[in-house]
C-alpha positions in Angstrom: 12.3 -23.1 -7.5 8.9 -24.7 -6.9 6.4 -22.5 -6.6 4.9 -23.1 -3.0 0.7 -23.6 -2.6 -0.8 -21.1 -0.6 -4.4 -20.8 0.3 -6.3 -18.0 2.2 -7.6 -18.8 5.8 -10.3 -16.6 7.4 -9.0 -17.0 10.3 -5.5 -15.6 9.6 -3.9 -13.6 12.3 -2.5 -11.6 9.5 -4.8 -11.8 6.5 -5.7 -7.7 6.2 -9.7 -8.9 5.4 -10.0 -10.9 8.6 -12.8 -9.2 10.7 -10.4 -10.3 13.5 -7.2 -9.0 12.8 -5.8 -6.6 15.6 -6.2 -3.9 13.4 -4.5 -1.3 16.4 -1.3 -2.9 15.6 -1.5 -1.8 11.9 1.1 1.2 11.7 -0.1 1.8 7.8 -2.2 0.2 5.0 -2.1 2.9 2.3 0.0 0.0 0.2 -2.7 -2.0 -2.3 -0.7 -4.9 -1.8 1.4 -4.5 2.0 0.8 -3.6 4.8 3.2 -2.3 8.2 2.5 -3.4 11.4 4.1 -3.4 15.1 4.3 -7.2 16.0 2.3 -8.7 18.9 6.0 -9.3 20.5 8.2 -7.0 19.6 12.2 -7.6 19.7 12.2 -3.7 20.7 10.5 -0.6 20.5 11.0 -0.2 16.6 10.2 -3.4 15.7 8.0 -3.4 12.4 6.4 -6.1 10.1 5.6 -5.6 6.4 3.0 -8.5 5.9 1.0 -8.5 2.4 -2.4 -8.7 2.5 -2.8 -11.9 0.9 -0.7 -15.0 1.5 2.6 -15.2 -0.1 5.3 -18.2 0.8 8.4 -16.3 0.6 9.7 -13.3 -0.8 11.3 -15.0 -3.4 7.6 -15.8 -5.0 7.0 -12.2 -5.4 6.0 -11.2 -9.2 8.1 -7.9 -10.6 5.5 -5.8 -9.5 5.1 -6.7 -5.9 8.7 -7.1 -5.6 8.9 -3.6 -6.5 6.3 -2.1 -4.3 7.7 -4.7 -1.0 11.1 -2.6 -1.7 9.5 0.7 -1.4 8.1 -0.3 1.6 11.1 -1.3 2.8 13.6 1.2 2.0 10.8 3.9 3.3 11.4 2.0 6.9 14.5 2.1 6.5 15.1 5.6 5.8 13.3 5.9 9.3 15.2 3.7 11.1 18.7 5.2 9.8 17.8 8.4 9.6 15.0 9.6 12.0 15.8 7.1 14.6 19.8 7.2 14.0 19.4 3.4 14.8 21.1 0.2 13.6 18.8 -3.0 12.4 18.4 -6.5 11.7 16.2 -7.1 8.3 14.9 -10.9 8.4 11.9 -12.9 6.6 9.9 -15.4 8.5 8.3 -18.1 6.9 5.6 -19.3 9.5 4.0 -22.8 8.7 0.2 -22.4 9.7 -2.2 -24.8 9.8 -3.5 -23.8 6.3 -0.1 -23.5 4.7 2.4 -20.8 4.4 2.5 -16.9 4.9 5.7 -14.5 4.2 5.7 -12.1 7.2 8.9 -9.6 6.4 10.5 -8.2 10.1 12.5 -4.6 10.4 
């Protein structure tokens, strides 16, 4: 697969150093590489984003390492939504073209 060019933008909605980035909708940044989020529109209550703090196309460019720490994250949230929240979901990745290029932004 071809690897996809990504730049940074300072002006990002998501990019975790933007001075600008709605940092009340960050749910936890503990990750060196991830962080959670609740989306600025929500499909429900529980909606959550794992975006990582710098660009990355798609999931499918993650190196061993970050692939491994995205799972984590993911299987922690979950473990919340299954078995705190006794919910169902829907797990989808959305590749958003931006002016600048491409950013992954992962949806629970």
């Amino acid at each position: 697969m071809k690897r996809v060019k990504v730049q940074e933008d300072k002006d990002c909605w998501f990019c975790f150093d933007n001075e600008s980035i709605d940092r009340d909708l960050i749910v936890w940044s503990q990750s060196e590489n991830f962080y959670i989020a609740m989306p600025k529109g929500p499909v429900c209550d529980d909606h959550f984003l794992i975006v990582p703090k710098k660009h990355i196309a798609h999931s499918l460019e993650l190196q061993d390492d970050l692939e491994e720490e995205f799972e984590q994250l993911r299987d922690f949230l979950l473990d919340y939504i299954m078995n705190v929240k006794r919910m169902d979901y829907v797990y989808f990745e959305r590749n958003s073209p931006f002016k600048f290029e491409k950013a992954a932004h992962m949806n629970l």
